[in-house]
N, C-alpha and C positions, 0 to 999 in steps of 0.2 A: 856800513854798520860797524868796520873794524872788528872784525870777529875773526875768528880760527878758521872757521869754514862752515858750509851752508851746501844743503842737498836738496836739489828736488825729485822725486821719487813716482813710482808707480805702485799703488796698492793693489796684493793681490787678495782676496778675501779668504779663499779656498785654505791656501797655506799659513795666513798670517802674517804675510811676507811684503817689507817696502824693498824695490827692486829699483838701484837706482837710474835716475835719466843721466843727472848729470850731478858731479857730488867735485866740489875743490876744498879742500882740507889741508894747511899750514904747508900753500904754497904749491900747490901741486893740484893736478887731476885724478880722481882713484875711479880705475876700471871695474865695471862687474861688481860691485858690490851691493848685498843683501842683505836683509836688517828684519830677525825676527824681535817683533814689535811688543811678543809679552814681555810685560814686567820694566816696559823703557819708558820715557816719558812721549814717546811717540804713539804709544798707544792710547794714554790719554786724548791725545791730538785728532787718531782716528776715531777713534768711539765717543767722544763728547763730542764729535764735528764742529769746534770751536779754536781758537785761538789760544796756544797758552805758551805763559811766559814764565820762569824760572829763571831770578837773575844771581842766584850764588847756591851752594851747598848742593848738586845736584847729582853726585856720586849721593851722597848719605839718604839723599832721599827714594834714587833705584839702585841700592846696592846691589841686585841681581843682574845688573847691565852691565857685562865685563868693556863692551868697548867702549864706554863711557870712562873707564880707566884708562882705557889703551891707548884712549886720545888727550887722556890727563884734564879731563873738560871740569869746569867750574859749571857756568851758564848754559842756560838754553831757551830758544825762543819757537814754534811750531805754527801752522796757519796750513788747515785742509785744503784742498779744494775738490769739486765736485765735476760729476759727468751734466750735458743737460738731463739725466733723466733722475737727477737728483741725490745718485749715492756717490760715496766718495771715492774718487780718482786716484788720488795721491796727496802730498805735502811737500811743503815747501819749510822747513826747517835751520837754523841757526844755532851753530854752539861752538861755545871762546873757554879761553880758559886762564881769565880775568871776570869780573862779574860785569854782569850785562843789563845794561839800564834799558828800558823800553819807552823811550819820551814819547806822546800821543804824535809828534810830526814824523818819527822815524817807525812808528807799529804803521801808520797811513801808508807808507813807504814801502812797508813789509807786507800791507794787506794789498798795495796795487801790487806790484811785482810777483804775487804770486798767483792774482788776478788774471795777468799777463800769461805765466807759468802755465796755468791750468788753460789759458785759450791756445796756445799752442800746443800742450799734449793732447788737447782735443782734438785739435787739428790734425797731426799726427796721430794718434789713432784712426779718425776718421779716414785719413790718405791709408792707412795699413789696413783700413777694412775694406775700403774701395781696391786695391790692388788683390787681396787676399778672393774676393767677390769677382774680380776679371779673370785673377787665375783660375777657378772654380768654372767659370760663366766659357773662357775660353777652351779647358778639359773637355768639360763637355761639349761644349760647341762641336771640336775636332775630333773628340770620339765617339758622337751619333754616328749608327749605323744610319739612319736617313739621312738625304740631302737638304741640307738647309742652307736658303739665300735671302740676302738682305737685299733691297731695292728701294731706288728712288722712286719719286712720283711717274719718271720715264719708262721705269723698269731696266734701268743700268744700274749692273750687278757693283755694290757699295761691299760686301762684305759673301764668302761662302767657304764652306768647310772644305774641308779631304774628301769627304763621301758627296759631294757636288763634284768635284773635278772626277771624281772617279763614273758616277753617272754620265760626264758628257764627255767622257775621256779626252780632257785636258787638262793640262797645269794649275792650281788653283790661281798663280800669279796670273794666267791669262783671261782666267775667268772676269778677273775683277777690270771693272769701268765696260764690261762687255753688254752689248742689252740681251735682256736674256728671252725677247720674243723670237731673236735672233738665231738663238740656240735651240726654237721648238718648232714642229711642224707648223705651214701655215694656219693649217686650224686649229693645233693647239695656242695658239701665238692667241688667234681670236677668242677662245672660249677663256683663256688668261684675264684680257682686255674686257669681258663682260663681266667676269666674277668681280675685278674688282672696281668697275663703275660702280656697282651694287653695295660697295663698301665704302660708301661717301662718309659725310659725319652724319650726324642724326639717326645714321641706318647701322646693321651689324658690322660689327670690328671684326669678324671672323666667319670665311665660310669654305665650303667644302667645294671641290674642284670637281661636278660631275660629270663620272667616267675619268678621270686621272688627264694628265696629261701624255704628252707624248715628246718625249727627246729627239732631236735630229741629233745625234753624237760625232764624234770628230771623224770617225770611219765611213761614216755615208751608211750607217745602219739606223733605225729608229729604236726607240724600247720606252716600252708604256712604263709608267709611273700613278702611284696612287698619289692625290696632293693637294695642301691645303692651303688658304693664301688668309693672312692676319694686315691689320690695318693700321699702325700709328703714328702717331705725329712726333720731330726732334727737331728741337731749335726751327720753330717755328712751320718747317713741314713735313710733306705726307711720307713716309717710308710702308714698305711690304716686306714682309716676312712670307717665306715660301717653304715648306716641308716638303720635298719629294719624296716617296718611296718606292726601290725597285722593286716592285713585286717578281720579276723574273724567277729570283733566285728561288723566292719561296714557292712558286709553281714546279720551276723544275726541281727542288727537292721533293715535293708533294708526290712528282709524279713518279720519281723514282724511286719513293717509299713504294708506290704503288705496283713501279714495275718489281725492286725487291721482294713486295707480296706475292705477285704472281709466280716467280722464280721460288720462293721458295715452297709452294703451295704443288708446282708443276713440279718439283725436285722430291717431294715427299711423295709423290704419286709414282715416280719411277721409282722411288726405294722401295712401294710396296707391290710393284708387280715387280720389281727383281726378287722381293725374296720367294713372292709366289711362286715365281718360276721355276723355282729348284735348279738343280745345276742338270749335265746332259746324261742322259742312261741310257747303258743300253752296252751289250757284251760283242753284239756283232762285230764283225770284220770289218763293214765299212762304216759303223760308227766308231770305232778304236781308230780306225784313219783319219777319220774327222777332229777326233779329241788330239792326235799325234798331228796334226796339222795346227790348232789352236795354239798347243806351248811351243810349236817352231815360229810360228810367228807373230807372237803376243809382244816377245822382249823388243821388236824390231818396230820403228817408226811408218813402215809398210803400209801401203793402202792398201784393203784386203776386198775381192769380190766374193759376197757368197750366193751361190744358184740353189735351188732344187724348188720342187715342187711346194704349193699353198699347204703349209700347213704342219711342215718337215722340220720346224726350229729354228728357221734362218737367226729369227732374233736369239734365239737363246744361246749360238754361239756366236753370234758381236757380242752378247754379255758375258762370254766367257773370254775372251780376247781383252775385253779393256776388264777384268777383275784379272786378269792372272800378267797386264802389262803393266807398267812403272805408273801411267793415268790413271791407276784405280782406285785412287784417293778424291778425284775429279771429277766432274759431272759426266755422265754418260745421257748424251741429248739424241733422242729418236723422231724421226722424220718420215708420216707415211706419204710417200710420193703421189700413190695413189686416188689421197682424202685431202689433198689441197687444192682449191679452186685454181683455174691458170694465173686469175688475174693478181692472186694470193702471193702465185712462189719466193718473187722476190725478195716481198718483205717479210714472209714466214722465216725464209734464207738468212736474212743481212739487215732485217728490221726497218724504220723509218724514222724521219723526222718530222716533229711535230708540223701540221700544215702539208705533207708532202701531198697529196691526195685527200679527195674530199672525205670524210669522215676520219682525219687524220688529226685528233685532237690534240694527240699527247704523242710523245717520241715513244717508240716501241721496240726493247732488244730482240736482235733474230736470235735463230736459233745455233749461226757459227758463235757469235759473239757468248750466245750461255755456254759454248760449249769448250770455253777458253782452255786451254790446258788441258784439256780431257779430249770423250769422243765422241764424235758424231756418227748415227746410223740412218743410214738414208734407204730405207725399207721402200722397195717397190721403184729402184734409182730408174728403170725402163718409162715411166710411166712422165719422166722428168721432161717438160717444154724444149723443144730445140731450142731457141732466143733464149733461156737459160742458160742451157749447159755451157757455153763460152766463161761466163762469171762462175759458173761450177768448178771450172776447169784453172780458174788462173786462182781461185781461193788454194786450190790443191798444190798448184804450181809457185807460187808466190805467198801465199800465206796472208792476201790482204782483199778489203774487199772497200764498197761505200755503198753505207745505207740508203734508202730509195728515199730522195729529195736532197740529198749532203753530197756536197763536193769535197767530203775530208776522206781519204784514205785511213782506212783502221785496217792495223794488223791483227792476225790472230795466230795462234799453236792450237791446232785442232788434227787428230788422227782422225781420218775417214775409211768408216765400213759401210761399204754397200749391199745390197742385196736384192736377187731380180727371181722372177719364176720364166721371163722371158730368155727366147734365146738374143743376148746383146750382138751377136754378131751377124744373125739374120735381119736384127734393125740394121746394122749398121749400113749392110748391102743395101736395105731399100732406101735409107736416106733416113729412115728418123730417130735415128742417135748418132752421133759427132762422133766418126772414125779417132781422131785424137784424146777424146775424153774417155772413149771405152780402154783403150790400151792403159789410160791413166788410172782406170781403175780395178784394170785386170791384171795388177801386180803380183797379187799372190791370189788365187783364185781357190776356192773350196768349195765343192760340190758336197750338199747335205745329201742323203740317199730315203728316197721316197722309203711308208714304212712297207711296202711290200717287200720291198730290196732287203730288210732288215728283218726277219719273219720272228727271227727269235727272239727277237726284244718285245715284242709285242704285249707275253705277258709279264716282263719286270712292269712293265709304262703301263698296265692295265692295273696293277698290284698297287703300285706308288696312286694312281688315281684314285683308286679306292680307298686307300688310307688317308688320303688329303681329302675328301669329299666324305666321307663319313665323318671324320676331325671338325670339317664345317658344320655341318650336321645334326651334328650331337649324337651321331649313331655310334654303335657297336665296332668292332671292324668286321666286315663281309667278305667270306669267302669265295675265289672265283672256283665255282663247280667245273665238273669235267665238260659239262655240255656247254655252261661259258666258252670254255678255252676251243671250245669244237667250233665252235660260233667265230669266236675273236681269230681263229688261224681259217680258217675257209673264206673272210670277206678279204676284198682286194684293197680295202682302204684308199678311195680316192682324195679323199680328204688328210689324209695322212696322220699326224700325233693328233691334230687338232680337231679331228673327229672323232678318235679312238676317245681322247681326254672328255667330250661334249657325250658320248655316247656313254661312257662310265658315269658321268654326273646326272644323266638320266638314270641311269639304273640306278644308282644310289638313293634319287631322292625314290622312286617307286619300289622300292624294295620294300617286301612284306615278309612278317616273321625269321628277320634274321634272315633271310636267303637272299644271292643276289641272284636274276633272272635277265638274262638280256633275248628272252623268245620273242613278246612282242617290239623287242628293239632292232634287232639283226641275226635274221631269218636265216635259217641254214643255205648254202651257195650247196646246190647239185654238182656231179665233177662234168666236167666238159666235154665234148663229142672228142674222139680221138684226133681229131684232125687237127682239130683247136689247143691241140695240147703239145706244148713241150715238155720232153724228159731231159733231164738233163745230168750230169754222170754221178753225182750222188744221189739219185732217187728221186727227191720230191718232185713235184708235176709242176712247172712253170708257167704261167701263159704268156701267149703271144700276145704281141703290141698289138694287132686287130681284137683282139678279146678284149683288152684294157682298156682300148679305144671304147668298145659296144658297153665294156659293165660301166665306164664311164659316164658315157649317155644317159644310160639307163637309171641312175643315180640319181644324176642331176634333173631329169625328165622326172620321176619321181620324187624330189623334192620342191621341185616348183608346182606340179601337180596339186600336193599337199601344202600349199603356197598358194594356191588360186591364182599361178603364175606371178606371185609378186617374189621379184627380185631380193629390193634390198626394206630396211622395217623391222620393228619387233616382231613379225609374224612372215617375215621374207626369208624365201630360202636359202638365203646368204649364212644368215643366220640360223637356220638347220643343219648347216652343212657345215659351218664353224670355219668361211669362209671373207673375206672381204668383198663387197658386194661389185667393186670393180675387176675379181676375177673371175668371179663367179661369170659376168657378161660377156669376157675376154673367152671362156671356157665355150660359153654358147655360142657364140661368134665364129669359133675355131672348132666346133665340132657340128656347126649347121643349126640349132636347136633354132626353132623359132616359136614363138606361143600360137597355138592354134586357133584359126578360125571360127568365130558361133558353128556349129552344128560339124565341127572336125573334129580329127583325133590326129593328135602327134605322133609322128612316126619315130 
């Protein structure tokens, strides 16, 4: 055509903008150049969707078109072209700066070549929306969290993601040309090969995989998949498309949302028998020794044993040990030795794995593992299986254990306090406690003092009860009369705090007009035959350990009595007696008690 130079362009609609493909202009190529089209003769060109031709005066005519100067142009000649879906693509444009004659064989010339023009930006677009659509197609591909795989008619693997190689733990590059029956159990392999007979032509292009499949993975483990298998044809034939998904992961989150529920449910329950508990009271001699043994060895990492009789607080100083030691920001986890089944202890202990045992649905944390960083109290530790205590023993000594059905070693930081009403060293002599394990937990040992030992605290702990059971209540606060206190110092207290505490919350609730009455609760004790009696150098009258022994009995004989001999129950004398229903029978056991005969009477 002999012209100055000639552009073809990409129209954008949005901004008004031709953006060039490719533009040569007096002698040269010009990079990146963009051409807002109001007020030029270019926009004629776009908006008539027509051909037009200007062959002189073409400054005068858009004088608003500075680079219609800038290129000093006379002439111009313009011809659209379109997408197939009808709007306009771009132009193909010519401008001299000579005038421009348009002979009918040279506009023929200018309408093919941009003919041409437009089939190849087509083109070219089309390859840019196809690449644009692979990269898009391929993101996602590699960034599903399911496993997806592509398959021939054979079921060799043609194409699979990251989350495939990661389900059958191997390399994605070795996945591919692999057959993927190959990779699944043998009956997953078959329940594959039936889904997709069932996916011929004429029949469904897509179905569900039921019951999932099943992976044979690179380690020799298996893991179920939920998965779906699609059906189409390329270059002539059949391909499969396969979704896997692990469900593992979302079971074992599931389950230990479920285990975090329970944890946190069992943790709010200790918080609210700690605060019940109150802390330890009591002015006597040998409870200040008890409290001066607590802060000697709370700061200290120490296994602590505490002894004394049912009833004396054992728990309430391990909760003073782990609140006044550095773990008291930690769980403090409690364990009755005595209320766990044998076949339990283990996994109470050190928890399970899903499957370990039947009725083992779900993995289960023990009770070392809750009690990470913090303490454990193992209430009633006498009562503990021998075939235990070994793994007792090396938790203490080694700090690690393995849940019942797992060959993984877990460690843990756990401070262990123990607690017995047994003598641990008279088991030990017979055989049924582990000479090594007692010493292990008779590091620093603390005898609580039954409450007779302690006479004078009787009535602080009879005072504090009453103002926490009237509080529950909604009563008044009740005064303990002199004939109370006559009552509460003359009983021997077998049952120790924990009777004293059950015996005030009765009288509280039967308390009429403001008075508190404990006559039909705890009948005055007569003083004892001289014989039966210890004096001892400050005065008060002591009894003898045969005396203790009989008002013992007697106690208990009378609580099971009014029990119609039943033990343990909301209506068993265990619970009369504000005792654990497994000492209760240790007590009967040890002091001969037996239930009487039809037509007997107990001695």
């Amino acid at each position: 055509m002999d012209v100055a130079g000639v552009w073809v362009t990409e129209y954008l609609p949005k901004r008004k903008v031709l953006r060039s493909v490719a533009f040569w202009m007096n002698g040269k190529y010009i990079e990146d150049y963009e051409y807002n089209i109001e007020g030029t003769p270019c926009e004629v060109v776009i908006a008539g969707r027509c051909l037009v031709h200007y062959p002189d005066r073409i400054i005068q005519l858009f004088p608003d078109d500075p680079d219609l100067t800038a290129f000093n142009a006379v002439s111009y000649a313009g011809v659209p072209f379109f997408r197939p879906d009808g709007t306009v693509l771009g132009h193909l444009s010519a401008l001299d700066t000579k005038y421009l004659e348009l002979q009918p064989d040279l506009e023929a010339v200018f309408r093919i070549f941009a003919d041409r023009a437009a089939a190849e930006l087509n083109r070219l677009c089309a390859e840019s929306e196809i690449r644009e659509s692979e990269l898009r197609f391929s993101g996602l591909f590699e960034s599903a969290m399911d496993s997806i795989i592509e398959t021939d008619d054979q079921f060799r693997i043609r194409r699979a993601n990251s989350s495939a190689a990661l389900l059958f733990g191997l390399p994605a590059e070795e996945l591919v040309n692999s057959k993927l029956t190959t990779l699944l159990t043998p009956a997953s392999a078959q329940k594959l090969a039936n889904v997709a007979f069932e996916l011929e032509p004429q029949n469904r292009q897509f179905a569900w995989v039921p019951g999932g499949l099943d992976a044979a993975r690179s380690d020799g483990t298996t893991l179920a998949a939920e998965a779906s298998v699609s059906r189409f044809d390329l270059q002539g034939g059949c391909r499969y498309s396969l979704i896997l998904r692990n469900v593992q992961d979302q079971i074992a989150a599931e389950n230990r949302l479920r285990e975090l529920e329970l944890e946190t449910a069992y943790l709010l329950t200790e918080i609210a028998e700690h605060q019940n508990g109150g802390e330890i009271i009591g002015n006597s001699q040998p409870i200040r020794a008890v409290i001066n043994a607590v802060h000697q060895v709370a700061p200290t990492p120490a296994t602590v044993l505490i002894t004394g009789e049912t009833g004396t607080g054992k728990e309430l100083v391990a909760r003073a040990i782990h609140q006044v030691s550095e773990r008291s920001a930690r769980p403090f986890v409690r364990i009755n030795c005595g209320a766990i089944p044998a076949a339990l202890f283990e996994s109470e202990f050190f928890g399970h794995e899903r499957g370990a045992f039947t009725g083992a649905a779900a993995r289960r944390t023990g009770r070392f593992e809750l009690a990470h960083r913090g303490t454990i109290f193992l209430d009633e530790v006498g009562e503990l299986p021998l075939e235990l205590q070994p793994k007792l023993l090396r938790v203490l000594q080694e700090g690690e254990f393995e849940p019942v059905g797992s060959s993984q070693t877990r460690k843990v930081d756990v401070r262990v306090i123990a607690a017995t009403n047994r003598d641990l060293s008279a088991d030990v002599k017979a055989g049924r406690f582990r000479e090594d394990l007692y010493y292990r937990l008779h590091v620093f040992p603390i005898a609580v003092p039954p409450l007779r030992e302690r006479s004078g605290d009787v009535e602080l702990l009879a005072q504090r009860f009453i103002e926490r059971y009237c509080a529950r209540s909604g009563k008044a606060p009740l005064e303990l009369t002199a004939d109370c206190l006559r009552r509460l110092r003359s009983y021997h207290w077998p049952g120790n705090v924990r009777e004293l505490e059950n015996v005030i919350e009765r009288a509280v609730i039967i308390a009429r007009d403001a008075r508190l009455s404990l006559r039909d609760i705890l009948p005055l004790h007569t003083a004892l035959p001289a014989r039966q009696r210890i004096h001892s150098a400050d005065g008060p009258v002591l009894n003898s350990k045969g005396e203790l022994r009989r008002l013992e009995r007697e106690t208990l004989i009378r609580a099971l009595e009014q029990s119609n001999w039943k033990v343990a129950g909301a209506q068993g004398a265990a619970r009369r007696l504000g005792i654990p229903p497994s000492t209760l029978s240790s007590r009967m056991k040890a002091l001969g008690i037996q239930r009487p005969k039809p037509n007997s009477r107990a001695i």
